[in-house]
Predicted model as a PDB file, atoms N, CA, C, CB and O in Angstrom, pLDDT in the B-factor column:
MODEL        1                                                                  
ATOM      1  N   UNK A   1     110.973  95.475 110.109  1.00 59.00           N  
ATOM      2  CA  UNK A   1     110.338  95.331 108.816  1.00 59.00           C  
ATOM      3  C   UNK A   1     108.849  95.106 109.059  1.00 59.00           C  
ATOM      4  CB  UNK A   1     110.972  94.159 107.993  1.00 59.00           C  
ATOM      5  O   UNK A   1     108.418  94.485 110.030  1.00 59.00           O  
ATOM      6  N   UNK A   2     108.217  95.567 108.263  1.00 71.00           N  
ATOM      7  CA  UNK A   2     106.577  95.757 108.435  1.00 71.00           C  
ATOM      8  C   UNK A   2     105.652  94.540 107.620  1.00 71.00           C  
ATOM      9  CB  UNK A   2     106.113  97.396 107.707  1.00 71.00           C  
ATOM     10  O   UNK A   2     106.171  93.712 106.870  1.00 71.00           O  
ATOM     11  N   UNK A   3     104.671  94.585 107.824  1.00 69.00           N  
ATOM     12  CA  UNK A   3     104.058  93.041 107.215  1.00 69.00           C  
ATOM     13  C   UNK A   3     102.493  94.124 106.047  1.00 69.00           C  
ATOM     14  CB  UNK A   3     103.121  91.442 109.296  1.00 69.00           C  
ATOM     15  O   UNK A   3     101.728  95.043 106.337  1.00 69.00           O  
ATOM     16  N   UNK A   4     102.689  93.451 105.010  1.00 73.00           N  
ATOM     17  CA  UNK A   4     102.030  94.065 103.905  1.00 73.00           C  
ATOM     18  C   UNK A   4     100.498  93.433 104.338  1.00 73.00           C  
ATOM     19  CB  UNK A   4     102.736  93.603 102.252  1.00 73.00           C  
ATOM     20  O   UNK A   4      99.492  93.792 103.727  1.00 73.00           O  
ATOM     21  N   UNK A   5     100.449  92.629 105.256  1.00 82.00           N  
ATOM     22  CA  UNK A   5      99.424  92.008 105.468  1.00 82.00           C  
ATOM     23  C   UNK A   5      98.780  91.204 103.987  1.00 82.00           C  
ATOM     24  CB  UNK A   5      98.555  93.053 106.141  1.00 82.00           C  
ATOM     25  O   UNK A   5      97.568  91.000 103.922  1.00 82.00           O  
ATOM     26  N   UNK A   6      99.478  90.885 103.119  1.00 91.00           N  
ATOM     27  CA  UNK A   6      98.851  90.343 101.892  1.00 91.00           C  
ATOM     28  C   UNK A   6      99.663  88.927 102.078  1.00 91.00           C  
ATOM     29  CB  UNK A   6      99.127  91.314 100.321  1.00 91.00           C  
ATOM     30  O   UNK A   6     100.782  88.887 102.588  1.00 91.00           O  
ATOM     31  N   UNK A   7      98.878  87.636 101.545  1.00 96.00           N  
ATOM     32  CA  UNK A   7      99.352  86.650 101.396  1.00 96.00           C  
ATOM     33  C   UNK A   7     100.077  86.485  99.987  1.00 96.00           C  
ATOM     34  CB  UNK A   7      98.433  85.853 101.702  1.00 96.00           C  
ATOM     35  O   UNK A   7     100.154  87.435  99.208  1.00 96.00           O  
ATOM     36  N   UNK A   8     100.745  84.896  99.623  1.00 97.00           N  
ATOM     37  CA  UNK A   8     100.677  84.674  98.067  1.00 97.00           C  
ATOM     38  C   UNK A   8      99.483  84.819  97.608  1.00 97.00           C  
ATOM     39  CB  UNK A   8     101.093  83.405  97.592  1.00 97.00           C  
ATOM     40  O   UNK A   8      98.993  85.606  96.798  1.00 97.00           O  
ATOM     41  N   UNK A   9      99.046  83.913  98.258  1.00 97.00           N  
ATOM     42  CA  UNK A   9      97.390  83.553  97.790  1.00 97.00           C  
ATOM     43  C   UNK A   9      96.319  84.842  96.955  1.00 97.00           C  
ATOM     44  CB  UNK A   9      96.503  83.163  99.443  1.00 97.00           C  
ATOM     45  O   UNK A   9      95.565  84.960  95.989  1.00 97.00           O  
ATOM     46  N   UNK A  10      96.883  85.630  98.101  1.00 96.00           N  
ATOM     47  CA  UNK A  10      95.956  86.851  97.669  1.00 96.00           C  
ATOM     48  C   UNK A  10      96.234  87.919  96.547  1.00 96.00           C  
ATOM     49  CB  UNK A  10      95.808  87.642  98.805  1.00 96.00           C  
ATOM     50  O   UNK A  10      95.503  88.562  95.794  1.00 96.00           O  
ATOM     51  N   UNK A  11      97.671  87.840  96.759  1.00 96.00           N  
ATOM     52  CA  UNK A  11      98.455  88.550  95.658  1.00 96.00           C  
ATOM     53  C   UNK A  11      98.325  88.043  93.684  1.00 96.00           C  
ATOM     54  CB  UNK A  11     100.114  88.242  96.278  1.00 96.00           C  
ATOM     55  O   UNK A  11      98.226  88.697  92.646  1.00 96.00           O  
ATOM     56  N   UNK A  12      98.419  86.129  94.116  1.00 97.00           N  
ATOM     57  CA  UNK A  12      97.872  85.655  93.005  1.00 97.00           C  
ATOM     58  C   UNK A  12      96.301  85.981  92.399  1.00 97.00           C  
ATOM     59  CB  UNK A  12      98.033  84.385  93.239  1.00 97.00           C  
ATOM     60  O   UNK A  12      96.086  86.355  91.246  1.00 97.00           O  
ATOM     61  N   UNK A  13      95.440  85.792  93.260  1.00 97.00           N  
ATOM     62  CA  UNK A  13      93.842  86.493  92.951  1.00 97.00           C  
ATOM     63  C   UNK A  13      93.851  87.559  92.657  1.00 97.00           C  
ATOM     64  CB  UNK A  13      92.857  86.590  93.932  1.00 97.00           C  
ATOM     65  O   UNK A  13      93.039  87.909  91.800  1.00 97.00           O  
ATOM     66  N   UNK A  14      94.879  88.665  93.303  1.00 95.00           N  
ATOM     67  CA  UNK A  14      94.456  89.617  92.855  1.00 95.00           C  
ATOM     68  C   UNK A  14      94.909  90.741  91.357  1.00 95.00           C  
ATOM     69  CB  UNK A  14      94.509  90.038  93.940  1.00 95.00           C  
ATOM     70  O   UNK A  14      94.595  91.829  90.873  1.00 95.00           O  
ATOM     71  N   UNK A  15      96.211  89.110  91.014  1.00 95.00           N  
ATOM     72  CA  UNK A  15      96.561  89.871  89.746  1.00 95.00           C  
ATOM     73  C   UNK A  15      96.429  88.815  88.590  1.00 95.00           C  
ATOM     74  CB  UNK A  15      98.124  90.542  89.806  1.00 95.00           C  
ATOM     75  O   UNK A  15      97.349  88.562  87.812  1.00 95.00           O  
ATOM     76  N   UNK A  16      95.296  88.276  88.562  1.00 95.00           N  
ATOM     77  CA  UNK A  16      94.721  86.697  88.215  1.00 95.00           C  
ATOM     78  C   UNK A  16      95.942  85.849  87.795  1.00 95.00           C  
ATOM     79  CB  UNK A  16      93.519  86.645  86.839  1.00 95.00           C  
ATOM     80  O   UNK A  16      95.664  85.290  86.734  1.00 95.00           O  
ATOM     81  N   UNK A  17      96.949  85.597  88.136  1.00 96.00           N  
ATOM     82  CA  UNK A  17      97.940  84.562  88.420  1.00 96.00           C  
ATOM     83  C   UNK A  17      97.905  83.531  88.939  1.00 96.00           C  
ATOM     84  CB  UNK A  17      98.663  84.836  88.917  1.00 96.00           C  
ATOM     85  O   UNK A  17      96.897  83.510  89.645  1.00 96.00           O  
ATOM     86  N   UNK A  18      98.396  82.703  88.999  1.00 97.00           N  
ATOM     87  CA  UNK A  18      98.570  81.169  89.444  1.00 97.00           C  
ATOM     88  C   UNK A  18      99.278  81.053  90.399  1.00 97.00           C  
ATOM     89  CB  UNK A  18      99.110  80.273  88.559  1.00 97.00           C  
ATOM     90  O   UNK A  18     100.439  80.998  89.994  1.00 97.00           O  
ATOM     91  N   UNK A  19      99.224  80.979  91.559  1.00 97.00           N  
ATOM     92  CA  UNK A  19      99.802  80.663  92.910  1.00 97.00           C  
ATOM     93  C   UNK A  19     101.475  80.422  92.420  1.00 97.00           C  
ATOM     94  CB  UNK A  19      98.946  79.133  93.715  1.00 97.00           C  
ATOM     95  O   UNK A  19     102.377  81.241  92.595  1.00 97.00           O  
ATOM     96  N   UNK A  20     101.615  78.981  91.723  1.00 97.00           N  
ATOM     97  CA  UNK A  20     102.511  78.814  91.101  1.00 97.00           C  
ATOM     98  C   UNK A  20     103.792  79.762  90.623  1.00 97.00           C  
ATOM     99  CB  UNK A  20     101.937  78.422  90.386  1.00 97.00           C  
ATOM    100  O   UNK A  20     104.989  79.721  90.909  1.00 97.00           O  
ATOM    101  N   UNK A  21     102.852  80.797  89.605  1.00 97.00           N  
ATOM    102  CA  UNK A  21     103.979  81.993  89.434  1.00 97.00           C  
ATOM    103  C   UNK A  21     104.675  82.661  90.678  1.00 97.00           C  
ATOM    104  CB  UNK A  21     103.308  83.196  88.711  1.00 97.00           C  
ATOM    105  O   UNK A  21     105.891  82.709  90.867  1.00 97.00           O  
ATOM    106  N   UNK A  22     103.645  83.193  91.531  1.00 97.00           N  
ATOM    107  CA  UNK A  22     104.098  84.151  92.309  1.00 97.00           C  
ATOM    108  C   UNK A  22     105.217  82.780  93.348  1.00 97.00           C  
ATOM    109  CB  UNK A  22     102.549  85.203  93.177  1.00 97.00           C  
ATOM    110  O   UNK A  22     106.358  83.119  93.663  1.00 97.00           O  
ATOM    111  N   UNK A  23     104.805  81.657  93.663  1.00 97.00           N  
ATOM    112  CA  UNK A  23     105.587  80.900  94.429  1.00 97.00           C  
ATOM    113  C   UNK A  23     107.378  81.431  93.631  1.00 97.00           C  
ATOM    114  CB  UNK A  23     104.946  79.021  94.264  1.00 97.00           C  
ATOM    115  O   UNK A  23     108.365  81.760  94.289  1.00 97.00           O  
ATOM    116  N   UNK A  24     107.269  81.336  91.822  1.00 97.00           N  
ATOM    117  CA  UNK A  24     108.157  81.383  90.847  1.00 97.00           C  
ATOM    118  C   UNK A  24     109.005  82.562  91.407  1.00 97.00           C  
ATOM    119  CB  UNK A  24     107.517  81.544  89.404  1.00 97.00           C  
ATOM    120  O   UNK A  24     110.150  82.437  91.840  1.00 97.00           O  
ATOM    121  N   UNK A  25     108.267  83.772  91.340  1.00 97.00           N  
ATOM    122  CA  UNK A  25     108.930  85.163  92.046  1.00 97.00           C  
ATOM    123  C   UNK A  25     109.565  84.803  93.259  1.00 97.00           C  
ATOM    124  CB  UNK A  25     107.832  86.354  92.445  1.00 97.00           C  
ATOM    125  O   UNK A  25     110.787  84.886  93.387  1.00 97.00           O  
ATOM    126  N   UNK A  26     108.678  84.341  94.313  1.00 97.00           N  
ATOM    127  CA  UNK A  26     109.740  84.567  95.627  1.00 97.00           C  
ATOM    128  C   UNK A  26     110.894  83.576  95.704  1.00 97.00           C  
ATOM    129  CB  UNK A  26     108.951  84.397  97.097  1.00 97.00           C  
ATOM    130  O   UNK A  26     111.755  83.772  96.562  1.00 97.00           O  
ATOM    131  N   UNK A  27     111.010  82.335  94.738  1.00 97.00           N  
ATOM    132  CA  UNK A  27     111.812  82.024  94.561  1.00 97.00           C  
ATOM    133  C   UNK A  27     113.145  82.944  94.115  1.00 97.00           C  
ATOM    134  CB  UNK A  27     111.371  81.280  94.029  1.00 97.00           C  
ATOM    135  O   UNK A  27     114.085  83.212  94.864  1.00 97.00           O  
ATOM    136  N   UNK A  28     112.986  83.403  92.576  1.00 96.00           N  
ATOM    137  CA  UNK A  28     113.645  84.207  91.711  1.00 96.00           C  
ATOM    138  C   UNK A  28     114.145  85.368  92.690  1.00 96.00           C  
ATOM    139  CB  UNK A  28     112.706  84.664  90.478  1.00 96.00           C  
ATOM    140  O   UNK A  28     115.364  85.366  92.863  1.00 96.00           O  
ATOM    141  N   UNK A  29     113.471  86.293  93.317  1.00 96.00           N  
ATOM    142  CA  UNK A  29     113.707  87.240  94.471  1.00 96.00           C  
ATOM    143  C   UNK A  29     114.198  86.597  95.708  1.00 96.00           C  
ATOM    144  CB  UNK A  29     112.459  87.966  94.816  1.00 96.00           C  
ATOM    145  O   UNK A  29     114.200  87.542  96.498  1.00 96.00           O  
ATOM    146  N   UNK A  30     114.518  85.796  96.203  1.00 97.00           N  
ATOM    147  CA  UNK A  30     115.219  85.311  97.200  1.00 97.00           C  
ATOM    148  C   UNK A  30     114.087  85.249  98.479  1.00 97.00           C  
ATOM    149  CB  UNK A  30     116.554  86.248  97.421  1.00 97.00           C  
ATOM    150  O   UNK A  30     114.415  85.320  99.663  1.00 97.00           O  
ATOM    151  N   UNK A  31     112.642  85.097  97.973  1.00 96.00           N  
ATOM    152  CA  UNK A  31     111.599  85.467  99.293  1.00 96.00           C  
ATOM    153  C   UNK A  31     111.270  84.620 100.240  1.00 96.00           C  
ATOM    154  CB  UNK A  31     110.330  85.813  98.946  1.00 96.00           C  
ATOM    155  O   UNK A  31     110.148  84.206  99.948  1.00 96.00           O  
ATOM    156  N   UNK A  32     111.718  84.021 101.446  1.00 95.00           N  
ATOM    157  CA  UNK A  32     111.354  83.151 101.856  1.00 95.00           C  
ATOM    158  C   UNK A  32     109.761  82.623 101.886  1.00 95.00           C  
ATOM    159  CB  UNK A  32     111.898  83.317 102.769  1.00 95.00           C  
ATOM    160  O   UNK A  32     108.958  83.516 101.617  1.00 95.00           O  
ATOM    161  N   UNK A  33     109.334  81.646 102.099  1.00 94.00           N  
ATOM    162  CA  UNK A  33     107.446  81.280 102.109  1.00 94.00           C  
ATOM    163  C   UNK A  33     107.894  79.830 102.563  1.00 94.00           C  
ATOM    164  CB  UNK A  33     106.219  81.353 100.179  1.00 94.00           C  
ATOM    165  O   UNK A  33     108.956  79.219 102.684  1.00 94.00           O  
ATOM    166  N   UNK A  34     106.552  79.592 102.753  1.00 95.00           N  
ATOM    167  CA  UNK A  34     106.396  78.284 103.522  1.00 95.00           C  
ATOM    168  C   UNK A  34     104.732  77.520 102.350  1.00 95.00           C  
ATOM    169  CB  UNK A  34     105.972  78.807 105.791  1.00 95.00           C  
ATOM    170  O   UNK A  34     104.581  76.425 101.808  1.00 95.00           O  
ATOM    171  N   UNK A  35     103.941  78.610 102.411  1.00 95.00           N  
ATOM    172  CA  UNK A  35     102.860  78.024 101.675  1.00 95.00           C  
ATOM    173  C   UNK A  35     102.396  78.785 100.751  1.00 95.00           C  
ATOM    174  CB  UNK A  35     101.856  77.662 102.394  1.00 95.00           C  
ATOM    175  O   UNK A  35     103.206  79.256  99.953  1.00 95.00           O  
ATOM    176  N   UNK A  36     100.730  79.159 100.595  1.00 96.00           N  
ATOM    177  CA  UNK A  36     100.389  80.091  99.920  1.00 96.00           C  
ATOM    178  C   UNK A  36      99.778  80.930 100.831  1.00 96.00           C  
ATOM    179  CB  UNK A  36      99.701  79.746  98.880  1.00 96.00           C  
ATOM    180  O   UNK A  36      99.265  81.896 100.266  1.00 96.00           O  
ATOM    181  N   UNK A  37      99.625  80.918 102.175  1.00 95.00           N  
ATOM    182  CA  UNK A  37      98.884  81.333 102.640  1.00 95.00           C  
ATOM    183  C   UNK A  37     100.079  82.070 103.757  1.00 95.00           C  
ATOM    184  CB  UNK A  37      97.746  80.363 102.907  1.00 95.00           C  
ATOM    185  O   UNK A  37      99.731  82.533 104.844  1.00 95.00           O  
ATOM    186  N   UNK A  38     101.478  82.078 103.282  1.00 93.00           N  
ATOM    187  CA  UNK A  38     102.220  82.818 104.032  1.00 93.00           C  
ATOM    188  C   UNK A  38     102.081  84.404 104.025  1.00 93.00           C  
ATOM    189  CB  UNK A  38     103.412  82.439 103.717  1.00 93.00           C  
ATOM    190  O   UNK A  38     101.830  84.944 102.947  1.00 93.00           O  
ATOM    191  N   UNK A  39     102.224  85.153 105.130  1.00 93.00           N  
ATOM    192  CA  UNK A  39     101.985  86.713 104.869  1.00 93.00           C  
ATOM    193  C   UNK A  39     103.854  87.209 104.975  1.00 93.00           C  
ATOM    194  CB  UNK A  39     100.667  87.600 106.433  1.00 93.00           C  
ATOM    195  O   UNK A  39     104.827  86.963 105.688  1.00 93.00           O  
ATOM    196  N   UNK A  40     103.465  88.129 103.617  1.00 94.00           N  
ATOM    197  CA  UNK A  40     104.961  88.566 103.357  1.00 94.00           C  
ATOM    198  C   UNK A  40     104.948  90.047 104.365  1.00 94.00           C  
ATOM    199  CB  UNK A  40     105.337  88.892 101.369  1.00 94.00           C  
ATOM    200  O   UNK A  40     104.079  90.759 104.868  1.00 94.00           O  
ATOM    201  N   UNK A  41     106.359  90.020 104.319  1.00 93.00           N  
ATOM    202  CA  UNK A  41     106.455  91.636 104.559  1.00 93.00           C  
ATOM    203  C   UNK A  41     106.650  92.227 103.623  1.00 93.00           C  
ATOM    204  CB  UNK A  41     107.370  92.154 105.352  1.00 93.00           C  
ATOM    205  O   UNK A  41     106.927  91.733 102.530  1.00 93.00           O  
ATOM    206  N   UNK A  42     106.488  93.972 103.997  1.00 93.00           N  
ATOM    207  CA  UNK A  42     106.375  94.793 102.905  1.00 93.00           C  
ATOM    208  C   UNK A  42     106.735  94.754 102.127  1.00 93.00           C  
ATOM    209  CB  UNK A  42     106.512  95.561 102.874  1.00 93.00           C  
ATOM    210  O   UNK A  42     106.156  94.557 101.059  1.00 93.00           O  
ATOM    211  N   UNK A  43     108.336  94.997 102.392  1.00 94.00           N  
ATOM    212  CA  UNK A  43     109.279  94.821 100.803  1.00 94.00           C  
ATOM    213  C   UNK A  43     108.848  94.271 100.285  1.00 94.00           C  
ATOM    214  CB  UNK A  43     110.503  94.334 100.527  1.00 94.00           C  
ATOM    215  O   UNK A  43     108.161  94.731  99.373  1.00 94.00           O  
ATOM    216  N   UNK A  44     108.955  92.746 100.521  1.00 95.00           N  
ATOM    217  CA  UNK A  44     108.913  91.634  99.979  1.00 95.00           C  
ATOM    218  C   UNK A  44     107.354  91.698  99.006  1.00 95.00           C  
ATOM    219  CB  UNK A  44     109.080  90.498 101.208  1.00 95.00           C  
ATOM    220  O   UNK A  44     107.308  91.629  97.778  1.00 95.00           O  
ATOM    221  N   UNK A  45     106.352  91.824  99.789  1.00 95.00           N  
ATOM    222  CA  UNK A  45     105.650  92.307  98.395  1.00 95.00           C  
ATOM    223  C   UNK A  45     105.712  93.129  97.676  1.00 95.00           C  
ATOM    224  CB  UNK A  45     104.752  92.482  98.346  1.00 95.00           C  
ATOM    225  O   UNK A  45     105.518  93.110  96.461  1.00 95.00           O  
ATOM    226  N   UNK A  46     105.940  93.800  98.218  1.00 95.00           N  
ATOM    227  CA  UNK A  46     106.343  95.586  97.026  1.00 95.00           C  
ATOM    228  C   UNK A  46     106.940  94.647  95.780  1.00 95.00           C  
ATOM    229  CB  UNK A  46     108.198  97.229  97.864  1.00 95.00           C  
ATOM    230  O   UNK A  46     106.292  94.435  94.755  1.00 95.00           O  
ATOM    231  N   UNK A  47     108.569  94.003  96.084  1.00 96.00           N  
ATOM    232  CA  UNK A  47     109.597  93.551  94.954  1.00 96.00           C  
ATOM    233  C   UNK A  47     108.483  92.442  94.105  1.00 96.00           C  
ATOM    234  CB  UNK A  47     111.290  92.651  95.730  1.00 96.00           C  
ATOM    235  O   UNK A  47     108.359  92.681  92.904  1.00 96.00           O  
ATOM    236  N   UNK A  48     107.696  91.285  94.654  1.00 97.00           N  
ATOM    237  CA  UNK A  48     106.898  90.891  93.753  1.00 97.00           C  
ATOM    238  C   UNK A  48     105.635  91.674  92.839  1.00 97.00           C  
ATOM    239  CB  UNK A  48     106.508  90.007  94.390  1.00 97.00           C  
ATOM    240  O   UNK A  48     105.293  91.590  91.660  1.00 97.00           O  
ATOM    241  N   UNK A  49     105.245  92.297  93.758  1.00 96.00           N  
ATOM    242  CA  UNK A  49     104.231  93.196  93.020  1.00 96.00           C  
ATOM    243  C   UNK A  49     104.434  93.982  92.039  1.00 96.00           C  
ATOM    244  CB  UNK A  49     103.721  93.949  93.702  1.00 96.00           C  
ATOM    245  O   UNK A  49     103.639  94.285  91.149  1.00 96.00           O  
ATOM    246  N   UNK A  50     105.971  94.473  92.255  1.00 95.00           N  
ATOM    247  CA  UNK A  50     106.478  95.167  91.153  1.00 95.00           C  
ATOM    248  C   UNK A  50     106.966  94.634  89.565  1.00 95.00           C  
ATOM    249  CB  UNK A  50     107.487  95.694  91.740  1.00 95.00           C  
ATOM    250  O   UNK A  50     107.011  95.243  88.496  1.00 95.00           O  
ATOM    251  N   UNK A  51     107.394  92.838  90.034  1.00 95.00           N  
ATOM    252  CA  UNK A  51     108.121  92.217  89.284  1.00 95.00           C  
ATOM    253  C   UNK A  51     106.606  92.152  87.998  1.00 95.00           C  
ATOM    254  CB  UNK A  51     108.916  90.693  90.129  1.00 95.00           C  
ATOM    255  O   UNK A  51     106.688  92.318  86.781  1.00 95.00           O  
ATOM    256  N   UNK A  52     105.625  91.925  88.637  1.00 95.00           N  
ATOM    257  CA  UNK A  52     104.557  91.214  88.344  1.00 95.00           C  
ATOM    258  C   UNK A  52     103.858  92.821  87.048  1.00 95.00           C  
ATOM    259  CB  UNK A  52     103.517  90.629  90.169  1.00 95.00           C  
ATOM    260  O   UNK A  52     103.352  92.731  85.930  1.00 95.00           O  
ATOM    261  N   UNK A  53     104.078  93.708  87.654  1.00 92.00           N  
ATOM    262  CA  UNK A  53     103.162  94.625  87.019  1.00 92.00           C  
ATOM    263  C   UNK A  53     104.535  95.468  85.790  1.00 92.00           C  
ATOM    264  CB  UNK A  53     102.244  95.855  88.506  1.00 92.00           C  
ATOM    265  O   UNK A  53     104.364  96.483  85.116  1.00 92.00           O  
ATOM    266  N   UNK A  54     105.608  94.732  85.859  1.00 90.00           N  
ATOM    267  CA  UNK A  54     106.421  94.840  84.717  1.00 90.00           C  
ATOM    268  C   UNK A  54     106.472  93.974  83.402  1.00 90.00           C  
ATOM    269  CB  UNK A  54     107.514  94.779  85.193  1.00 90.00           C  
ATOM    270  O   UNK A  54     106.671  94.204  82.209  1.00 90.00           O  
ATOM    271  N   UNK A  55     106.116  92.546  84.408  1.00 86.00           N  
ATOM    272  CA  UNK A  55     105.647  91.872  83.155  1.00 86.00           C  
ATOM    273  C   UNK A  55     104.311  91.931  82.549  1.00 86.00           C  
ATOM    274  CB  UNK A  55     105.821  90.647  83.313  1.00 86.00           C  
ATOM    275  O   UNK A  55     104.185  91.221  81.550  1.00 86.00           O  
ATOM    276  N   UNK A  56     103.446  92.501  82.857  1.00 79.00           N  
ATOM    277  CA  UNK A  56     102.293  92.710  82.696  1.00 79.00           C  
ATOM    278  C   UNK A  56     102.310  94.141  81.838  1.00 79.00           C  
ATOM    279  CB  UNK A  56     101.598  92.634  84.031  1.00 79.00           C  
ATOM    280  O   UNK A  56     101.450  94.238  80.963  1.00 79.00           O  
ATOM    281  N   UNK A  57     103.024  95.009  81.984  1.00 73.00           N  
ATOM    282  CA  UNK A  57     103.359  96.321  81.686  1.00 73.00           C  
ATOM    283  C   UNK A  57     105.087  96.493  80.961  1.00 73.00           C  
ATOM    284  CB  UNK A  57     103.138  97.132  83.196  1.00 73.00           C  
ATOM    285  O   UNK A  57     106.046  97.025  81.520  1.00 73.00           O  
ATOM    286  N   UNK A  58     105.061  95.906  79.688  1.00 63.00           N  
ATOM    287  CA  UNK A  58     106.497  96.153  79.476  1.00 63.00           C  
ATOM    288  C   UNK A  58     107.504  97.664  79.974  1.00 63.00           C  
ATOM    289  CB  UNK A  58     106.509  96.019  77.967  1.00 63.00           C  
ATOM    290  O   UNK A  58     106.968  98.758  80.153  1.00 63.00           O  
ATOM    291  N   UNK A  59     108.766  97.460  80.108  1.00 56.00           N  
ATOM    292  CA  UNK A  59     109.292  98.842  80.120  1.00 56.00           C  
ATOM    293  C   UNK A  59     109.096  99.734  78.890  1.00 56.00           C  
ATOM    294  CB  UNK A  59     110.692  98.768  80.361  1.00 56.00           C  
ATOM    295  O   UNK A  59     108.903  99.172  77.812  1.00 56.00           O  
ATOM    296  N   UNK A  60     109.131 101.265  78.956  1.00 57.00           N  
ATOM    297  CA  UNK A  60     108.453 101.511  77.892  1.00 57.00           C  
ATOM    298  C   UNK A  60     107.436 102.116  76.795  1.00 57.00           C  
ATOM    299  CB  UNK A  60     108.400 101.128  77.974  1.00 57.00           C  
ATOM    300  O   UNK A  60     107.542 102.732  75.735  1.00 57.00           O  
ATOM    301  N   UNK A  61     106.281 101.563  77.693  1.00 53.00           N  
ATOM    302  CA  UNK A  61     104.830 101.412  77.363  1.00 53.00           C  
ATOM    303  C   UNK A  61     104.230 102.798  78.433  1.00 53.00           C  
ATOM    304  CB  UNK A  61     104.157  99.556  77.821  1.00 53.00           C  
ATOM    305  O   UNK A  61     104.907 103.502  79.183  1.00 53.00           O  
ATOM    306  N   UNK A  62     103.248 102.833  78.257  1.00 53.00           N  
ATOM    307  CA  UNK A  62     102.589 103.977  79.638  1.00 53.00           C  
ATOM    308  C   UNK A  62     101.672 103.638  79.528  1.00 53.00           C  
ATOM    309  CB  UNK A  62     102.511 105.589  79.740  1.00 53.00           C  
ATOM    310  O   UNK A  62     101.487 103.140  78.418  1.00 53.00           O  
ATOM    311  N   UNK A  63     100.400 103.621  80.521  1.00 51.00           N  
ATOM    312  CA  UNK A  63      99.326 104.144  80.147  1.00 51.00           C  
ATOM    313  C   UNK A  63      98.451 105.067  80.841  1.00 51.00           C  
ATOM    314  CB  UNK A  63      98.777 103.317  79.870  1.00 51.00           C  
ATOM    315  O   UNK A  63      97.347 104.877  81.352  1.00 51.00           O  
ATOM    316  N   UNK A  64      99.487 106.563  80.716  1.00 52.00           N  
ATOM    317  CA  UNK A  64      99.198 107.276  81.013  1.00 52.00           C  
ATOM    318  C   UNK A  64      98.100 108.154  80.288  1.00 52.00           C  
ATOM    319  CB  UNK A  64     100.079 107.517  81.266  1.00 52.00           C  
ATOM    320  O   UNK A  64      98.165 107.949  79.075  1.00 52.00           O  
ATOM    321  N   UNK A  65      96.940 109.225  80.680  1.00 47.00           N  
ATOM    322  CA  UNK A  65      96.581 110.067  79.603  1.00 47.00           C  
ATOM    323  C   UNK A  65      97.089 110.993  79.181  1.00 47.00           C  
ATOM    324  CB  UNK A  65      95.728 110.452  79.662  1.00 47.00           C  
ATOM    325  O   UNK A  65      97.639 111.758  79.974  1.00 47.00           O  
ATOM    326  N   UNK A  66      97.098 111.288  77.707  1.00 47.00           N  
ATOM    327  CA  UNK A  66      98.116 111.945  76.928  1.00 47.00           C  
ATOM    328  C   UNK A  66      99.061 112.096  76.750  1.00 47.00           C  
ATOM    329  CB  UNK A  66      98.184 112.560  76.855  1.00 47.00           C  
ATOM    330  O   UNK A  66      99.789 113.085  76.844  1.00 47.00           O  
ATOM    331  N   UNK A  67      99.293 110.488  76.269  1.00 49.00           N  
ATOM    332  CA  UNK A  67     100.508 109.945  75.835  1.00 49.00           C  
ATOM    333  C   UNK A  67     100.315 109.946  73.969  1.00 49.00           C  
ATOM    334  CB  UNK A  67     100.711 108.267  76.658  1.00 49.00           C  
ATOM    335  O   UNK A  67     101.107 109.568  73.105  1.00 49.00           O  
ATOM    336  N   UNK A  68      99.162 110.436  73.870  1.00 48.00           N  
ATOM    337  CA  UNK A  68      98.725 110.154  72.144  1.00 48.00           C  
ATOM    338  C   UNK A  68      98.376 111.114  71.889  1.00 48.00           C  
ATOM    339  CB  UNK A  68      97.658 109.189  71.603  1.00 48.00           C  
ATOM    340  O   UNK A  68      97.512 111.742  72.502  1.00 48.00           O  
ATOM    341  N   UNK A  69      99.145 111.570  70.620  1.00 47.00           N  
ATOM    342  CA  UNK A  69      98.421 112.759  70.246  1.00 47.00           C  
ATOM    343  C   UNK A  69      97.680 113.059  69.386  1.00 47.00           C  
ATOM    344  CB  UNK A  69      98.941 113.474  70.112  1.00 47.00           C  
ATOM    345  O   UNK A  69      98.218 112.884  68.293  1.00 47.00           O  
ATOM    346  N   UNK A  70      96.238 113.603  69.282  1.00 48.00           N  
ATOM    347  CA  UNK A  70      95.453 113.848  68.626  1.00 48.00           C  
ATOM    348  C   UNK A  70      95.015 114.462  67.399  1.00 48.00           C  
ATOM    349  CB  UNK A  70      95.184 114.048  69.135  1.00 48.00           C  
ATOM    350  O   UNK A  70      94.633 115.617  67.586  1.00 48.00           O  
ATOM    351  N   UNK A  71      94.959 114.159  66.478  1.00 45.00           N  
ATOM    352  CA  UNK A  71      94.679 114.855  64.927  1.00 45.00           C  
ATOM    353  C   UNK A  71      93.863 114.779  64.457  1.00 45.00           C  
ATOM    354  CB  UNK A  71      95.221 114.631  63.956  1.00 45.00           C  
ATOM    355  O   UNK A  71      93.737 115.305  63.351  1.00 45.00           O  
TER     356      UNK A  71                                                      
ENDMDL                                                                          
END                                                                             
């Protein structure tokens, strides 16, 4: 298994979250950690990163271009 090289820490900054939450995810996902400054492996961020940009992004929704159509 490969290492995403991203911490919590960083993952929280970089999706302006609270350490806290993302600690919330690897709980909820079964992720092991030790601090905030633990480095996950890949998966393991992929499954938070993903969790994170669903709640942020309902199912659903897009925001793709030309999804609206013009009149």
């Amino acid at each position: 298994m490969g290492f995403a090289d991203l911490s919590i820490a960083e993952i929280a900054a970089d999706y302006s979250i609270p350490v806290e939450k993302v600690f919330s995810l690897c709980n909820q996902l079964g992720i092991p950690y030790k601090h905030q400054k633990t480095r996950l492996a890949l998966e393991d961020a992929k499954a938070i990163i993903s969790q994170i940009s669903s709640e942020i992004r309902p199912k659903g929704t897009s925001d793709l271009m030309g999804d609206h159509e013009v009149t």
